[in-house]
C-alpha positions as a Markdown table, in Angstrom:
| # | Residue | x | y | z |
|---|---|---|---|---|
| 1 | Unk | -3.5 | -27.2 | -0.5 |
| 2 | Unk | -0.3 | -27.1 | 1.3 |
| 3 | Unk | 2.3 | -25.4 | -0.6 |
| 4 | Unk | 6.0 | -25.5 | 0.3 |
| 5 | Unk | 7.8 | -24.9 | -2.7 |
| 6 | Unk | 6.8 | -22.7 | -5.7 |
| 7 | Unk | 8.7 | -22.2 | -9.2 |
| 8 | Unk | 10.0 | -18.7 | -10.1 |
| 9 | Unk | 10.3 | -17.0 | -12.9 |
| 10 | Unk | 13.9 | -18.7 | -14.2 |
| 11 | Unk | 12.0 | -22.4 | -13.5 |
| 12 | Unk | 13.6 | -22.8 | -9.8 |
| 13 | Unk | 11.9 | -24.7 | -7.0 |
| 14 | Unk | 12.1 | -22.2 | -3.9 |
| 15 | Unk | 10.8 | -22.6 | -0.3 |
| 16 | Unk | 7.9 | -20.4 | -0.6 |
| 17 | Unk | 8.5 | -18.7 | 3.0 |
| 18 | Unk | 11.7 | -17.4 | 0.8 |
| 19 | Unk | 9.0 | -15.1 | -1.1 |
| 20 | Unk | 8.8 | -13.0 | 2.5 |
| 21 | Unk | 10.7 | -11.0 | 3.6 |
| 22 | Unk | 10.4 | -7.7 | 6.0 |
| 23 | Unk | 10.3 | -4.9 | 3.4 |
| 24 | Unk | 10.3 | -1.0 | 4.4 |
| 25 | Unk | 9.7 | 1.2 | 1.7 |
| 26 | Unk | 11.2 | 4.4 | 3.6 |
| 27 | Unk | 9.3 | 7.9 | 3.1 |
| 28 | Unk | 7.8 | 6.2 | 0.0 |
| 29 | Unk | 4.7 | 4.8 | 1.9 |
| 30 | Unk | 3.0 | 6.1 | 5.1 |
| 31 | Unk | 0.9 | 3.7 | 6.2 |
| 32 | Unk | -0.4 | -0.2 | 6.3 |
| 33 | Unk | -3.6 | 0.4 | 4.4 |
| 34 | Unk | -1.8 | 3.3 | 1.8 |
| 35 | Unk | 0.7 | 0.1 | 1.2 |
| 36 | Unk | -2.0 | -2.3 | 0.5 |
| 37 | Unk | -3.6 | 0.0 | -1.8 |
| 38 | Unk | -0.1 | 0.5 | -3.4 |
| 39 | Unk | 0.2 | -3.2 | -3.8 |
| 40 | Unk | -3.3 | -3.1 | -5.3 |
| 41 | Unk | -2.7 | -0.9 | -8.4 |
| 42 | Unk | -0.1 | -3.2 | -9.5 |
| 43 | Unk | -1.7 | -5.0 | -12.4 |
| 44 | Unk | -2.9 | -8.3 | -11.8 |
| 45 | Unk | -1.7 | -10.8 | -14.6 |
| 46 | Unk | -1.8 | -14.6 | -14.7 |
| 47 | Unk | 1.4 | -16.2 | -16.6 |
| 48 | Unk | 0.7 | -16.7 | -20.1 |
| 49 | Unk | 0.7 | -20.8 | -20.7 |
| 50 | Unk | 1.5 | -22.1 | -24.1 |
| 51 | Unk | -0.8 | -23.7 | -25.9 |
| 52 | Unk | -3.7 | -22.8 | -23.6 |
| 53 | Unk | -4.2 | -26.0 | -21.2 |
| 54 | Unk | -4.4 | -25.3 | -17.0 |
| 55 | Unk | -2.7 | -22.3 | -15.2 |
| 56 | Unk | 0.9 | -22.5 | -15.4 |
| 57 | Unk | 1.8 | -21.8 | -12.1 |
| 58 | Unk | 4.8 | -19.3 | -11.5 |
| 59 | Unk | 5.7 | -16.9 | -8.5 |
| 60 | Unk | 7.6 | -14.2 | -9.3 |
| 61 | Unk | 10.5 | -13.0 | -7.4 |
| 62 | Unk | 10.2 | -9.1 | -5.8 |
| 63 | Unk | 12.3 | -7.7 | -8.5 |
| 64 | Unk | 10.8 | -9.4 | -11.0 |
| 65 | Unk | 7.8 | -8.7 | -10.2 |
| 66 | Unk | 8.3 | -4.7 | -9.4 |
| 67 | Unk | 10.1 | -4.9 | -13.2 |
| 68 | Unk | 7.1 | -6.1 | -15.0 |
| 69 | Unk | 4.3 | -3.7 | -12.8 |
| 70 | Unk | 2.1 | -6.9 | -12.7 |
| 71 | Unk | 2.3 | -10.5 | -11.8 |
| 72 | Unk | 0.0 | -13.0 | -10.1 |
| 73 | Unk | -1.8 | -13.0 | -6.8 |
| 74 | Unk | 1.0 | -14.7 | -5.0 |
| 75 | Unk | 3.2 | -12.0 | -6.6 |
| 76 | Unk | 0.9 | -9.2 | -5.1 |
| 77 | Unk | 0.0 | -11.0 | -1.8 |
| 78 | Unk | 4.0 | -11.9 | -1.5 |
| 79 | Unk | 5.0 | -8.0 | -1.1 |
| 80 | Unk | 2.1 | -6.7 | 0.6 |
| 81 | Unk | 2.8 | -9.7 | 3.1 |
| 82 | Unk | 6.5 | -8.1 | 3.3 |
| 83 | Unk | 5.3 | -4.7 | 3.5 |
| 84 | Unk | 3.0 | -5.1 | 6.3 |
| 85 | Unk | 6.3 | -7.4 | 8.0 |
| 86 | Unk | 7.9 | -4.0 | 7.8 |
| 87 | Unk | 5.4 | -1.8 | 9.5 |
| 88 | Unk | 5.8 | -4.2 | 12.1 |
| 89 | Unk | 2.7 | -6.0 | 11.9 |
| 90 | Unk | 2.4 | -9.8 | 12.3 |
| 91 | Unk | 1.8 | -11.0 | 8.9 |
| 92 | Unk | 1.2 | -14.3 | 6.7 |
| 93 | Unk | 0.6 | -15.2 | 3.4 |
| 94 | Unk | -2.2 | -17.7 | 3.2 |
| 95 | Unk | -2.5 | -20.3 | 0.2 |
| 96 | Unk | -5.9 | -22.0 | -0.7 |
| 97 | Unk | -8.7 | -21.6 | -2.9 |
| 98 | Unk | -11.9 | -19.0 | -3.5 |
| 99 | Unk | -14.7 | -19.5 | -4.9 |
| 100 | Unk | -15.2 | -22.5 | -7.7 |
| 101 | Unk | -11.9 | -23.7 | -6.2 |
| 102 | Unk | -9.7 | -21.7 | -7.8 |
| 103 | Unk | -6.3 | -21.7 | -5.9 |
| 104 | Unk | -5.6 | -17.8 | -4.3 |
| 105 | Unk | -3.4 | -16.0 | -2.2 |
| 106 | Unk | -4.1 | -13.6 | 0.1 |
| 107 | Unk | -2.9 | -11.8 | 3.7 |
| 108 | Unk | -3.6 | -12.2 | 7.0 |
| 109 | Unk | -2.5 | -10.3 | 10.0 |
| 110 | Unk | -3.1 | -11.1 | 13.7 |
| 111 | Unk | -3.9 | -8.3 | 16.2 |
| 112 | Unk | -2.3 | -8.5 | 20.0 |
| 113 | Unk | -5.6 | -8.9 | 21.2 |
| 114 | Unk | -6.8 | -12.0 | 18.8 |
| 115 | Unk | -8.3 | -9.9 | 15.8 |
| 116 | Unk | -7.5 | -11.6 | 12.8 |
| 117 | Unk | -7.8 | -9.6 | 9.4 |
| 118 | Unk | -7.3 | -10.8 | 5.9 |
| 119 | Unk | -6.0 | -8.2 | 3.6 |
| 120 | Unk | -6.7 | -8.8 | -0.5 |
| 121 | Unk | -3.8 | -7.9 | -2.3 |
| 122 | Unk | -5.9 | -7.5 | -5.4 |
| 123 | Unk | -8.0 | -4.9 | -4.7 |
| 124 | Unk | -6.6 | -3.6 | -0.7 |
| 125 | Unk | -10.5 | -4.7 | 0.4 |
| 126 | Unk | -9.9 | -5.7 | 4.4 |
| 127 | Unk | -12.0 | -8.5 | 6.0 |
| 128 | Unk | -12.6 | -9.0 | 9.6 |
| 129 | Unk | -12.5 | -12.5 | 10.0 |
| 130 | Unk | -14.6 | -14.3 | 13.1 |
| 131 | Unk | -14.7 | -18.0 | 13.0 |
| 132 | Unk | -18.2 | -20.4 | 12.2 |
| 133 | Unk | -19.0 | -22.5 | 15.3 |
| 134 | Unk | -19.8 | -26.0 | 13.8 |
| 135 | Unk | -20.9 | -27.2 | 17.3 |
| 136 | Unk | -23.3 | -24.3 | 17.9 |
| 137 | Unk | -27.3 | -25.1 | 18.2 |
| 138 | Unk | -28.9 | -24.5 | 14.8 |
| 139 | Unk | -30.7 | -21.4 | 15.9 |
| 140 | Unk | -27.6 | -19.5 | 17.5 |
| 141 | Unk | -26.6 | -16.8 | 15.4 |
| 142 | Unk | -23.4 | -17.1 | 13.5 |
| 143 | Unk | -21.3 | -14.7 | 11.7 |
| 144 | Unk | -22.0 | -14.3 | 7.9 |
| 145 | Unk | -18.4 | -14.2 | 6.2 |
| 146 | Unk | -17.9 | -11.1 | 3.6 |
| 147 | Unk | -14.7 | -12.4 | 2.6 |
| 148 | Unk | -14.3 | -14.3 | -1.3 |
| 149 | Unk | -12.0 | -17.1 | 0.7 |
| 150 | Unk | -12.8 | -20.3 | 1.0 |
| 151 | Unk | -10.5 | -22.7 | 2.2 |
| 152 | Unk | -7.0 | -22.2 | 3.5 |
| 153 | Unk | -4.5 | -25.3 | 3.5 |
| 154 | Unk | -1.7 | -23.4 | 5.0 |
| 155 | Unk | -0.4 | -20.0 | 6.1 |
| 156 | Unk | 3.6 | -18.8 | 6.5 |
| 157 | Unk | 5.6 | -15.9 | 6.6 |
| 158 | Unk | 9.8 | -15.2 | 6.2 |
| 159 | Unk | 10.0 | -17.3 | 9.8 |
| 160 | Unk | 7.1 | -19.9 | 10.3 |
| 161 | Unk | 5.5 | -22.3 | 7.6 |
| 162 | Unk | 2.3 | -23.7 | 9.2 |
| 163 | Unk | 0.0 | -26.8 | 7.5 |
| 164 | Unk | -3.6 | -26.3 | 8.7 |
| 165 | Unk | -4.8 | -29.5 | 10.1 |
| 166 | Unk | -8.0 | -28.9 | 11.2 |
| 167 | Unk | -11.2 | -31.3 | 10.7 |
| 168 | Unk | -12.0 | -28.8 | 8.1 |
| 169 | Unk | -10.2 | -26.6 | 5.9 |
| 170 | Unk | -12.6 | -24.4 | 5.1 |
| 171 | Unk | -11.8 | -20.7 | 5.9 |
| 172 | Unk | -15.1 | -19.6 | 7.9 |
| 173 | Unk | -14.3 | -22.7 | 10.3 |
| 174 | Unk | -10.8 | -21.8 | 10.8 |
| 175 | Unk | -9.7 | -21.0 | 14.1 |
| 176 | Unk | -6.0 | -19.3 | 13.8 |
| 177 | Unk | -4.6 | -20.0 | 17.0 |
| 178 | Unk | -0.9 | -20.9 | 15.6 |
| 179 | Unk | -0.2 | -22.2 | 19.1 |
| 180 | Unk | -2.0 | -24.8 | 19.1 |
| 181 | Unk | -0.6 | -27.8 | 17.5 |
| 182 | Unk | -3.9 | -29.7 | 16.6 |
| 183 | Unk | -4.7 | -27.3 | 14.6 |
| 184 | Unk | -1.7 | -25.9 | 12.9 |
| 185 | Unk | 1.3 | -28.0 | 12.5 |
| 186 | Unk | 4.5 | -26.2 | 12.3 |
| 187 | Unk | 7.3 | -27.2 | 10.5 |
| 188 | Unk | 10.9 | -26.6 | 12.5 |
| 189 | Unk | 13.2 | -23.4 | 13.0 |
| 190 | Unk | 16.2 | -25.2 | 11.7 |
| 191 | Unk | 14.7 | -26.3 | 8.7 |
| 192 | Unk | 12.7 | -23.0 | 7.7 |
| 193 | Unk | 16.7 | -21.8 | 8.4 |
| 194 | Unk | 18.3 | -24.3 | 6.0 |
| 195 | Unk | 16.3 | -23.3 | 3.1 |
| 196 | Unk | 16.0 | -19.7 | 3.7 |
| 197 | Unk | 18.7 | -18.2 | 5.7 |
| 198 | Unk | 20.9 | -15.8 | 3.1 |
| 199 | Unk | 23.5 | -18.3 | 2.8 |
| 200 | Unk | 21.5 | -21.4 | 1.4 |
| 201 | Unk | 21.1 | -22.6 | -2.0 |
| 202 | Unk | 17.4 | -21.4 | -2.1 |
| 203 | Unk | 17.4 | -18.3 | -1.0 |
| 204 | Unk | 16.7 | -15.1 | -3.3 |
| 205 | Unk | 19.1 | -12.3 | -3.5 |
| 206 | Unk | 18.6 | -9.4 | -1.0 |
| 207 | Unk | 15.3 | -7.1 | -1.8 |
| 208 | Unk | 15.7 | -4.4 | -3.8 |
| 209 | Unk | 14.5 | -1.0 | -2.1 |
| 210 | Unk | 11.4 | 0.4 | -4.0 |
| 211 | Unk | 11.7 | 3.5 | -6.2 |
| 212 | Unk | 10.9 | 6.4 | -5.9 |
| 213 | Unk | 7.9 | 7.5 | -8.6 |
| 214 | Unk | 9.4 | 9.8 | -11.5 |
| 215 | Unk | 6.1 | 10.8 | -13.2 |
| 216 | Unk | 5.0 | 14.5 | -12.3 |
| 217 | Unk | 1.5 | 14.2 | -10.8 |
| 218 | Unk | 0.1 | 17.3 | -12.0 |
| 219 | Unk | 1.8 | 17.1 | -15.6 |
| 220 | Unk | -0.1 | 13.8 | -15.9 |
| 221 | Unk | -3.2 | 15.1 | -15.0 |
| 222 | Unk | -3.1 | 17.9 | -17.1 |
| 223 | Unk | -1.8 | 15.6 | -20.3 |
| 224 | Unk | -4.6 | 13.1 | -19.9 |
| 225 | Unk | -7.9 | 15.9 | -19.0 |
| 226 | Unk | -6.7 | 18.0 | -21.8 |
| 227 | Unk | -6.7 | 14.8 | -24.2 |
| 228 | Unk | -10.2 | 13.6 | -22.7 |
| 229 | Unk | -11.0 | 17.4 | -23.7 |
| 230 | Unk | -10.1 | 16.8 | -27.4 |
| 231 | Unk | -12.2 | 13.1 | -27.4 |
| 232 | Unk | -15.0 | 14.6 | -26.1 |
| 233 | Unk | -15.3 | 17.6 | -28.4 |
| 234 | Unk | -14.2 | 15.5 | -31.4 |
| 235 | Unk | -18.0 | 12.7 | -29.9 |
| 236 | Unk | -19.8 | 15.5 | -29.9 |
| 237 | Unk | -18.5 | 16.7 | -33.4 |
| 238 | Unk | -19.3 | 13.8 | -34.5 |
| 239 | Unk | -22.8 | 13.7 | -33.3 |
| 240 | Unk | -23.6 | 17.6 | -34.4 |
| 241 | Unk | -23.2 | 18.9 | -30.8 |
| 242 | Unk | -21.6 | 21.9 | -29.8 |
| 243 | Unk | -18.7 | 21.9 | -26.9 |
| 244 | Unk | -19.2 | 24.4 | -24.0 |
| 245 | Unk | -16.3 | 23.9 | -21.6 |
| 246 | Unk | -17.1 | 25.4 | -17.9 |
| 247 | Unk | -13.5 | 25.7 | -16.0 |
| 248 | Unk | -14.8 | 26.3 | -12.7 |
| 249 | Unk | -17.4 | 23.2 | -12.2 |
| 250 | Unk | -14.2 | 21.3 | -13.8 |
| 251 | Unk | -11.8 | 22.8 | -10.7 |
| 252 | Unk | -14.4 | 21.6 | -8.6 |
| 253 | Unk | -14.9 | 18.1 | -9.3 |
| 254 | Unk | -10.8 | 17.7 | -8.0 |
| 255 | Unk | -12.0 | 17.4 | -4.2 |
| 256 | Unk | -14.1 | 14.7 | -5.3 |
| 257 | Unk | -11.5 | 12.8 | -6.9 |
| 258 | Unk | -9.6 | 13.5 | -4.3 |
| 259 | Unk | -11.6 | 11.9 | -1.5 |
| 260 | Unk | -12.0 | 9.4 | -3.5 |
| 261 | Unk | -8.5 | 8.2 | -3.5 |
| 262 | Unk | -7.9 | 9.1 | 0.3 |
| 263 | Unk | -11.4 | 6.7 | 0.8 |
| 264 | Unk | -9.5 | 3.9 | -1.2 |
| 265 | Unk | -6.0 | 3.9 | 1.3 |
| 266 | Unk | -7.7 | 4.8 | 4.6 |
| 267 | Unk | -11.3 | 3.5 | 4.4 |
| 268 | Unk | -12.4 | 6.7 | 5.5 |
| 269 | Unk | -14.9 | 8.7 | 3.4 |
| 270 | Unk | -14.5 | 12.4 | 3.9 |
| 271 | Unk | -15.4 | 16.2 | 1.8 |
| 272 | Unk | -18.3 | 15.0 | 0.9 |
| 273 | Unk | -20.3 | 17.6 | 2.0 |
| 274 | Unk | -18.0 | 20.4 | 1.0 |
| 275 | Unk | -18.4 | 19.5 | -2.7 |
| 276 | Unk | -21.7 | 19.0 | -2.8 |
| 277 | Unk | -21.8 | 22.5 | -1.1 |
| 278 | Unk | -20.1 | 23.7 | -4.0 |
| 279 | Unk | -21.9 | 22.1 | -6.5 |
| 280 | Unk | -24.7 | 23.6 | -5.4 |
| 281 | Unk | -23.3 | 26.8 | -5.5 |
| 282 | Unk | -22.2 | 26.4 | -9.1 |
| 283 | Unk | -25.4 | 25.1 | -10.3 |
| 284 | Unk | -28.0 | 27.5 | -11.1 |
| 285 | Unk | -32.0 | 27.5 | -10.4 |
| 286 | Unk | -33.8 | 25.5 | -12.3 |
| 287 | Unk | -30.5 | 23.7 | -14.2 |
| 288 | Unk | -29.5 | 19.6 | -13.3 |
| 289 | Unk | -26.0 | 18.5 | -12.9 |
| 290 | Unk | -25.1 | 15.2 | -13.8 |
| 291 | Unk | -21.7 | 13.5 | -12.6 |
| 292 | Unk | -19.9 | 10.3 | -14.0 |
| 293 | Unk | -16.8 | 9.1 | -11.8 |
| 294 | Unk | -14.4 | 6.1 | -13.1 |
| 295 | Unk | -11.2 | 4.6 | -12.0 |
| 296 | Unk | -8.3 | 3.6 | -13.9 |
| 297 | Unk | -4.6 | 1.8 | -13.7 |
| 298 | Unk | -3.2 | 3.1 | -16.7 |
| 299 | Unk | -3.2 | 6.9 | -18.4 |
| 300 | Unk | -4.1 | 5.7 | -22.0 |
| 301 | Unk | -7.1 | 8.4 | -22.8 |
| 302 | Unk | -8.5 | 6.7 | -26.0 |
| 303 | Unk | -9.0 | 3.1 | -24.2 |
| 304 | Unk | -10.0 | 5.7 | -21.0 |
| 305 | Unk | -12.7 | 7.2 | -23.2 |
| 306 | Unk | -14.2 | 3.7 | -24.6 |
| 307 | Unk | -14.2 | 2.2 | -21.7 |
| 308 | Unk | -16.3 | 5.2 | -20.1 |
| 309 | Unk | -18.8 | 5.3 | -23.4 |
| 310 | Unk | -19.8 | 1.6 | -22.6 |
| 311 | Unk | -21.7 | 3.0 | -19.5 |
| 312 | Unk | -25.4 | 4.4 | -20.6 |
| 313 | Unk | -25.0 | 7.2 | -17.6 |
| 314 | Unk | -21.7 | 8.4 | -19.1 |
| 315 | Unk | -22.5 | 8.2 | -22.7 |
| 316 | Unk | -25.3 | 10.7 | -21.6 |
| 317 | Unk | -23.2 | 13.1 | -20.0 |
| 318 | Unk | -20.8 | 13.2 | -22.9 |
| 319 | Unk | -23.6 | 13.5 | -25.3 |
| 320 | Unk | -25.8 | 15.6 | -23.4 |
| 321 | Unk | -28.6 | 17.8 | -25.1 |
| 322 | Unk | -30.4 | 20.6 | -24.1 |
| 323 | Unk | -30.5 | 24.4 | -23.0 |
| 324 | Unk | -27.4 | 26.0 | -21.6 |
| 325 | Unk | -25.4 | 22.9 | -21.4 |
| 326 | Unk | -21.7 | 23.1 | -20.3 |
| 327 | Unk | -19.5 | 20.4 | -19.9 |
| 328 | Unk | -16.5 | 19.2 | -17.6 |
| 329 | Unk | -13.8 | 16.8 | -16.8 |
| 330 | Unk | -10.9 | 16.5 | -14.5 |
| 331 | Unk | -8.5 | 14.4 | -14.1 |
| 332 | Unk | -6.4 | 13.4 | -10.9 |
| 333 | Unk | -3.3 | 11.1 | -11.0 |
| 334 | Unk | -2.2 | 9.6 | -8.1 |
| 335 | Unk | 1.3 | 8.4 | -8.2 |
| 336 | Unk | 2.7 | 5.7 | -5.9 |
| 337 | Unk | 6.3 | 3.7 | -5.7 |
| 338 | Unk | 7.3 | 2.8 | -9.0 |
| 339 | Unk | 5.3 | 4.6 | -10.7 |
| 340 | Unk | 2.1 | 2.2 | -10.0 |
| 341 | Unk | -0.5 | 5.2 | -11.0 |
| 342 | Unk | -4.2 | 5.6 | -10.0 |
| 343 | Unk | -6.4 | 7.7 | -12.0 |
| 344 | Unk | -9.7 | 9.2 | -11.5 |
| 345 | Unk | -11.8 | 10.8 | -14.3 |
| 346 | Unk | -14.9 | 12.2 | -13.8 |
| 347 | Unk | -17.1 | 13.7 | -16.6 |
| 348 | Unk | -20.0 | 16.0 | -15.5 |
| 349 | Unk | -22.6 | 18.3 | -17.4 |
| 350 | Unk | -25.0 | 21.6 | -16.2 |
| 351 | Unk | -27.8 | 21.9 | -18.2 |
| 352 | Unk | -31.3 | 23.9 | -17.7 |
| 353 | Unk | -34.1 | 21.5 | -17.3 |
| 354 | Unk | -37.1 | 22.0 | -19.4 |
| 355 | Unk | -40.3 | 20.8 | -18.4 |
């Protein structure tokens, strides 16, 4: 699938290397990964077709697509492709297809020394990728691709446009080395400058900056947890239950939620131990505690709270029985460039076991 033009939202035919462009996003994002996961809480929505019939394809412009809070996955690989531009990595968008040949976007980024990672815009998951040797004896051991990709027809960013022309197309085959002409043809300077220099016919307006988020962290945290307070109460009223709220195993569970979210924009998993330490602590002798975490894109607490009873383990938490129970839940919301919002719950119980 080699893809040079692509409609936009108003129905116009643009080069798609006129979807790039080098994007900072000032003090608003620290990092390559903390963008990617950014990019990744922007909600992922196909264009609605008329009539039902195949996907209407449709890539959005940046503005259009920061306007709405959710697009496709060229929208989402298109800006994290410009973000990672403007950290001053060498980034491409790749077009081809995943699994059951469904067309896909995604990103890939070329180290100095070779490395070449793909970045999914969907969900900030980062693959290593190492290429399949097709010659190699049968028993030679081969690396076993994590990635969901699997074929890419061509790859481009605001400056190149290159059609894979490899014997095969197929991603764990590929060998990226852009230099080399049998394998990626390159289509010229001067006419990746005719379509998208600022002055041409097809070029988009100049990139908006991104804005700054408005919603108060904290104040959202402390709306939705005290609203999961009231929907749990009003389950257990409903099933006879008494509510017994304990404030300080609910303080705790914030480190967890908190490494949580630094794990999802670094990688890196850290605190564990602390809050086990204190949940130890906070748990008596001869009582079980019983967590339940979930992630979220949106602050709605009622579609929050159904979506959580449809999972047994949290349905037993919230409904727990027994001796001495007390309940908690905290709430963290993570709030990004325009306003893109992560939210962790997490429901836990104390109860004394009896035998």
């Amino acid at each position: 699938l080699v893809k040079i033009f692509a409609q936009d939202e108003n129905g116009v035919n643009r080069p798609v290397c006129s979807y790039v462009r080098v994007l900072r996003a000032g003090r608003l994002l620290e990092s390559p990964r903390q963008a990617a996961r950014f990019v990744s809480l922007l909600a992922h929505q196909r264009p609605p077709v008329v009539g039902g019939g195949a996907k209407q394809e449709q890539w959005c412009t940046l503005l259009a697509f920061l306007c709405r809070g959710k697009g496709d996955c060229e929208d989402h690989a298109a800006l994290l492709c410009s973000l990672l531009l403007g950290f001053g990595l060498d980034a491409y968008m790749c077009v081809g297809t995943k699994a059951k040949g469904v067309s896909h976007a995604w990103v890939l980024t070329r180290g100095t020394d070779g490395t070449i990672t793909f970045w999914e815009s969907l969900t900030a998951h980062r693959y290593l990728h190492r290429a399949v040797d097709p010659d190699a004896p049968p028993l030679a051991l081969q690396p076993k691709p994590s990635y969901p990709y699997r074929t890419v027809g061509c790859v481009f960013n605001h400056q190149s446009f290159l059609a894979n022309c490899q014997p095969s197309d197929a991603v764990e085959l590929c060998v990226f080395d852009f230099q080399n002409p049998s394998r990626w043809k390159a289509m010229s300077e001067e006419a990746l400058k005719s379509v998208c220099a600022p002055a041409s016919n097809t070029s988009l307006p100049p990139l908006p900056p991104l804005c700054a988020p408005s919603v108060d962290p904290a104040a959202a945290s402390n709306q939705l947890e005290l609203e999961m307070r009231y929907l749990v109460s009003e389950h257990r009223k409903d099933l006879d239950l008494a509510t017994v709220w304990d404030d300080h195993l609910s303080y705790l569970l914030s480190s967890a939620l908190s490494a949580y979210e630094t794990e999802r924009c670094t990688g890196v998993s850290c605190g564990n131990e602390e809050f086990q330490d204190a949940v130890r602590r906070a748990v008596p002798d001869g009582h079980t505690f019983k967590g339940f975490p979930i992630h979220f894109l949106h602050r709605n607490a009622r579609r929050a709270f159904a979506t959580c009873l449809r999972s047994p383990f949290c349905e037993e938490i919230v409904s727990c029985r027994g001796d001495h129970v007390r309940l908690a839940v905290r709430v963290r919301v993570f709030v990004y460039p325009e306003n893109a919002c992560a939210v962790w719950l997490m429901f836990a119980c104390k109860y004394r076991s009896v035998l």
